[in-house]
C-alpha positions as CSV (number, residue, x, y, z in Angstrom):
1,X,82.6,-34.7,-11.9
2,X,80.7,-33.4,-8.9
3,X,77.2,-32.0,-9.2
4,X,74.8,-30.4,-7.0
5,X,71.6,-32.0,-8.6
6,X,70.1,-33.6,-5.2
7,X,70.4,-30.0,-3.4
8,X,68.9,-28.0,-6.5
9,X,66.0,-31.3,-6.4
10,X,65.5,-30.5,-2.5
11,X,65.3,-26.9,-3.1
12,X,62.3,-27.5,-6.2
13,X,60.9,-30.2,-4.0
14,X,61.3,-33.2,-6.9
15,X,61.9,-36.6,-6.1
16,X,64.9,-37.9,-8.4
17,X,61.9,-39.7,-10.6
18,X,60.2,-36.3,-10.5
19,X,63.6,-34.8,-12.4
20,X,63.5,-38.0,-14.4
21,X,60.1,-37.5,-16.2
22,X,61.3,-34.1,-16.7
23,X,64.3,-34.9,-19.1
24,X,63.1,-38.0,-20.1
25,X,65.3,-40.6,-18.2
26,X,65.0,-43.6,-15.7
27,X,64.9,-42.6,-11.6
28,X,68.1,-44.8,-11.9
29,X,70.1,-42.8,-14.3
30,X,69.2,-39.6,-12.1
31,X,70.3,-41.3,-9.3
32,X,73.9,-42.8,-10.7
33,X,74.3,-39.2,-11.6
34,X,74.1,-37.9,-8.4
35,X,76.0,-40.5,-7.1
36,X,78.9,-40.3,-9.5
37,X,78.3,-43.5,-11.6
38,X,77.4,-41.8,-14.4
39,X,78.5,-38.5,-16.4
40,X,75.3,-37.5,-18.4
41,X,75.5,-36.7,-22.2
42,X,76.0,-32.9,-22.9
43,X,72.5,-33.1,-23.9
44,X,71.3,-34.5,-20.6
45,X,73.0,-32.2,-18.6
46,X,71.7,-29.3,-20.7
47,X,68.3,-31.0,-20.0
48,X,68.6,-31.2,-16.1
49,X,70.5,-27.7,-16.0
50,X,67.5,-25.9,-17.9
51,X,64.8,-27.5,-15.6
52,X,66.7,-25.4,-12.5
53,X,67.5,-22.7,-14.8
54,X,71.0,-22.8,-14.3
55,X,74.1,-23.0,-16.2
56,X,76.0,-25.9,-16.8
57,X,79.1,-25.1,-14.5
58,X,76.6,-24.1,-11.7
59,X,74.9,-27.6,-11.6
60,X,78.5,-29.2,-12.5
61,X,82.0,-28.8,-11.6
62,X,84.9,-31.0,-12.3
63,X,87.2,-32.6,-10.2
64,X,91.1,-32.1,-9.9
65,X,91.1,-36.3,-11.2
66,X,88.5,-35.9,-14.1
């Protein structure tokens, strides 16, 4: 699943442990997130999606092999 957390974190000038404290999560998890290691809960996802204030399928789109 690809997501565009890491732009929308550049564009509201957080650091990935910034977005962490945020939703409640590890710097680590944010970051196997945006590198594809992990797929967040629904409920993390909702979490990172509302500190943007986007949607779900604006932050994260899946792939033709998901």
């Amino acid at each position: 699943m690809k997501n565009s957390i890491k732009i929308e974190r550049a564009r509201h000038n957080l650091t990935q442990g910034d977005l962490a404290e945020k939703v409640g999560v590890s710097r680590q998890t944010i970051n196997s997130i945006e590198t594809k290691k992990y797929i967040p809960s629904t409920v993390l996802a909702l979490k990172i999606a509302k500190v943007f204030n986007m949607t779900l399928d604006a932050l994260f789109e899946l792939e033709d092999d998901d």
